[in-house]
C-alpha positions in Angstrom: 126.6 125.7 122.0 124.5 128.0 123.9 124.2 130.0 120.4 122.6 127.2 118.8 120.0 126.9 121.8 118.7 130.2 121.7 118.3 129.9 118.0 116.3 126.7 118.0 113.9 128.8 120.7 113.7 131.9 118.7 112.9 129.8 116.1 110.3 127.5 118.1 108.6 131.0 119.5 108.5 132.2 115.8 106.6 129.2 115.1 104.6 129.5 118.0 103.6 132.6 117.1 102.8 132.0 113.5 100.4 128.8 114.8 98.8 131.6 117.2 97.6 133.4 114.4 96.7 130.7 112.8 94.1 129.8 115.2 92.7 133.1 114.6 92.5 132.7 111.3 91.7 129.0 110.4 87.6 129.6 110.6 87.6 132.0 108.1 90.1 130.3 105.9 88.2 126.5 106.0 84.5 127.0 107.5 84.1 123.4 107.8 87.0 122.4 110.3 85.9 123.2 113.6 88.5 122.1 115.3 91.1 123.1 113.4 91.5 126.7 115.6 91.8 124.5 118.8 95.1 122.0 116.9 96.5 125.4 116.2 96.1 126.5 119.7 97.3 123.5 120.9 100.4 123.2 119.0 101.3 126.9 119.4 101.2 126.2 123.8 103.7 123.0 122.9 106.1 125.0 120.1 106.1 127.6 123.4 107.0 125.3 125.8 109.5 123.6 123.8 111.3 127.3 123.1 110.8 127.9 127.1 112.6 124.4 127.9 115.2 125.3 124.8 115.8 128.8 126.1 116.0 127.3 129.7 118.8 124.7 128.5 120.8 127.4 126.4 121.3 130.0 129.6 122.1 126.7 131.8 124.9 125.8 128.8 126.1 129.1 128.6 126.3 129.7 132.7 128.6 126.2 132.7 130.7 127.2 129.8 131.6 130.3 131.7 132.3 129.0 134.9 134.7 126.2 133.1 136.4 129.1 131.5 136.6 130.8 134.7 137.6 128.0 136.4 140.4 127.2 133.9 142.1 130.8 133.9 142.3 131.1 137.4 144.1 127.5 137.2 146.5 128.9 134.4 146.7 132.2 136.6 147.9 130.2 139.7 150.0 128.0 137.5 152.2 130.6 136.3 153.1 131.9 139.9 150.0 134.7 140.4 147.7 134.4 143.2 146.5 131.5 145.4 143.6 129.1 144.6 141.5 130.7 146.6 142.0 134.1 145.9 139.6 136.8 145.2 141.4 138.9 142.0 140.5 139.4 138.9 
């Protein structure tokens, strides 16, 4: 799951990035839209804070995912007659 979250934000900063030049570009490229550089601006900061937020969420997934796994082979470790509950091991 976490995989798929830090995919959608590479992909979110790729398209960030691509809107960012397109602000730099859009004057030359249609002379009479004005305002076209500032959209692109603008929707290159939310496609950047949507892959911040995305990237956020994927390392919080993946943090879980490990402690459940941890979590569940220390329980299968203490099930078949290893160390205590609380024990330090590895």
């Amino acid at each position: 799951m976490a995989r798929n979250l830090y995919i959608l934000a590479s992909v979110l900063f790729l398209f960030a990035a691509i809107s960012f030049v397109m602000s730099l570009t859009a004057g030359r490229m249609q002379p009479a839209l004005p305002a076209n550089g500032t959209l692109w601006k603008t929707t290159a900061l939310f496609l950047t804070v949507g892959g911040l937020i995305v990237a956020l969420c994927g390392v919080m997934t993946a943090l879980f995912e490990q402690i459940d796994r941890r979590t569940e082979e220390r329980r299968i470790r203490h099930r078949d007659g290893g160390t205590r509950p609380g024990s330090r091991t590895r």
